[in-house]
C-alpha positions, 0 to 999 in steps of 0.5 A: 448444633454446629453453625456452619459458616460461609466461605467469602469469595474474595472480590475480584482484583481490578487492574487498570489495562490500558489499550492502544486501538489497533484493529484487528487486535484492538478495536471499538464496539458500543464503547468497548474494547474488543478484538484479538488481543482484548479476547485474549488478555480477558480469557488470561484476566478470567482464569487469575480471577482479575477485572478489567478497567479499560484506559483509552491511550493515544498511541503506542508511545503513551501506552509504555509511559504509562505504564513506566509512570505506574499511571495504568497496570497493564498494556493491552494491544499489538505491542512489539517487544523491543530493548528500550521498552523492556528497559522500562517496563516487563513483557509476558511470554510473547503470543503473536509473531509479526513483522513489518510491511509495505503498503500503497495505494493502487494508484502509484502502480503502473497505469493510462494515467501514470503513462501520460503524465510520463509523457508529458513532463518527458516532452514526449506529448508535445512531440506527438502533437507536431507528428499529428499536425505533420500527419494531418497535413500529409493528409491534406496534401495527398488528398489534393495531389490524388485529386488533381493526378490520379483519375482514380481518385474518389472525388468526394472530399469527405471519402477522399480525406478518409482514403488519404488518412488511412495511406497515412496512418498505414505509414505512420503506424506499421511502416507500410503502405496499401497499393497506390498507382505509381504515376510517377514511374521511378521519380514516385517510387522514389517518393514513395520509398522516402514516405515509408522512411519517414513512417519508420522513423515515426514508428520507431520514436513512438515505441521507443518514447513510451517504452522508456517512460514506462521503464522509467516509471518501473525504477523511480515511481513504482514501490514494491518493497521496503527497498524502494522507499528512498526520496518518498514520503513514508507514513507510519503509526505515531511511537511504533516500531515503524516510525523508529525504523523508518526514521533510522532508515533515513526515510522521509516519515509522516507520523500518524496516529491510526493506519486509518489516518495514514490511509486517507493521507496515501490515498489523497497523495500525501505520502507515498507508501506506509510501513506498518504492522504487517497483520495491521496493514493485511487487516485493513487492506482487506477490509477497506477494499474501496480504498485500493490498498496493496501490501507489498513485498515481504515482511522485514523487521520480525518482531513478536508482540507481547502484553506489558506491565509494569517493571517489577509486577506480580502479575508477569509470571502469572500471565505467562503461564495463562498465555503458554497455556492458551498456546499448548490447548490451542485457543490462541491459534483458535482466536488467529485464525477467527481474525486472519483466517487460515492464511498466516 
């Protein structure tokens, strides 16, 4: 009798993968990494029959040492193909297109409170509070000269005092007057004609003052795209793309180790703008919308984002194949659009 023999399934291959969080491609859940780029690496480490033991790194920077020092196999995250990186280590076929953005907080937009400090390191406020001392002893002195000459007059102080502001303000604020008897004959006109003046030229200052503060916020304080972050405090991810190109930009980077870091520092004041991945950027400012984010501007700095091996490594030209498969059968736009939706 012929004694059948079994196959032996070859144990699975564990590769050490080593992972940078970056939500939305790489995130935390119960201990474990999950997001985008870890469901994608696990479809491709399925299919080549590969197990994973996950390395916790740092930042970006120590991912692409590891992997040059032979310390971990593969690099799982949001990792942007560049030359220096591919000096040292391999890419697969990229599988995400991306670039870089813009973001900031509310705040630094335009608005009541960004006006008043304008006003008040222009001067402009101490100006205003010598118009309204003048405009409350205007007040004063019509409301006793309406008394004593014009017979008309309310002669309670606390409707008189009323009448005599609104005059005023009328004047001050759109350079007219209600009708007030003439008592003087060509003498009041007179007056009158020189109080209408005045009121003008309150007007005028007034106007103008606010709307050159308020250009003036528009070309120094506002950010509204990379091309407006000279002489401010930049944050970038710590070892990213971002920092090596802001830093060569000349601008003024602050290195962090997550966006959410980078975050609290834009909204407590500490820097002014952050660049970053855009989808990263896009990501966390949709889903921390207490904290007033904005991305601004358009992407610049394309770049496409690709899994990282060792140089030299047996599994390269397998992984490409799995993610070129993955693209053509659709599973990879599938997983897109699970975490950016149908915007992108």
């Amino acid at each position: 009798m012929a004694q059948a023999t079994a196959t032996a399934q070859p144990a699975p291959r564990v590769v050490t993968v080593g992972v940078y969080r970056s939500p939305p491609f790489v995130m935390e859940a119960d201990g474990r990494p999950t997001g985008m780029a870890i469901e994608l690496w696990e479809l491709a480490a399925a299919a080549l029959g590969l197990q994973s033991r996950y390395v916790w790194l740092e930042t970006n920077t120590a991912l692409v040492d590891a992997l040059a020092a032979a310390k971990i196999d593969v690099g799982v995250t949001n990792l942007a193909i560049t030359r220096e990186r591919a000096e040292r280590i391999d890419f697969t076929h990229p599988w995400f297109d991306s670039g870089l953005r813009v973001m900031v907080h509310n705040n630094r937009r335009a608005g009541f409170s960004n006006l008043i400090d304008g006003l008040r390191d222009s001067g402009h406020l101490r100006a205003y509070a010598v118009i309204a001392g003048l405009i409350l002893c205007a007040t004063v002195l019509l409301t006793l000269f309406d008394r004593r000459y014009d017979a008309h007059f309310p002669r309670s102080w606390r409707e008189g005092i009323a009448e005599s502001f609104y005059a005023v303000m009328s004047v001050a604020t759109s350079g007219t007057t209600p009708s007030r008897r003439n008592l003087f004959g060509w003498v009041g006109r007179l007056w009158q004609g020189l109080w209408l003046a005045c009121g003008v030229a309150v007007l005028a200052y007034v106007t103008s003052s606010v709307t050159s503060v308020m250009t003036t916020m528009s070309l120094t304080r506002q950010i509204h795209s990379v091309g407006d972050l000279s002489g401010h405090r930049v944050g970038v991810r710590a070892g990213s793309i971002a920092e090596t190109y802001a830093r060569n930009a000349g601008f003024d980077a602050h290195p962090f180790p997550n966006i959410e870091q980078a975050s609290v520092a834009l909204a407590e004041g500490q820097i002014d703008a952050i660049i970053g991945d855009a989808p990263v950027l896009e990501y966390h400012a949709h889903t921390h919308r207490g904290q007033r984010l904005s991305v601004v501007g358009p992407i610049f700095q394309p770049d496409k984002y690709a899994f990282a091996l060792q140089r030299g490594s047996s599994l390269t030209r397998p992984l490409t194949i799995e993610l070129i498969g993955a693209h053509e059968s659709g599973r990879l736009e599938e997983l897109r659009r699970h975490y950016f939706g149908n915007s992108r």
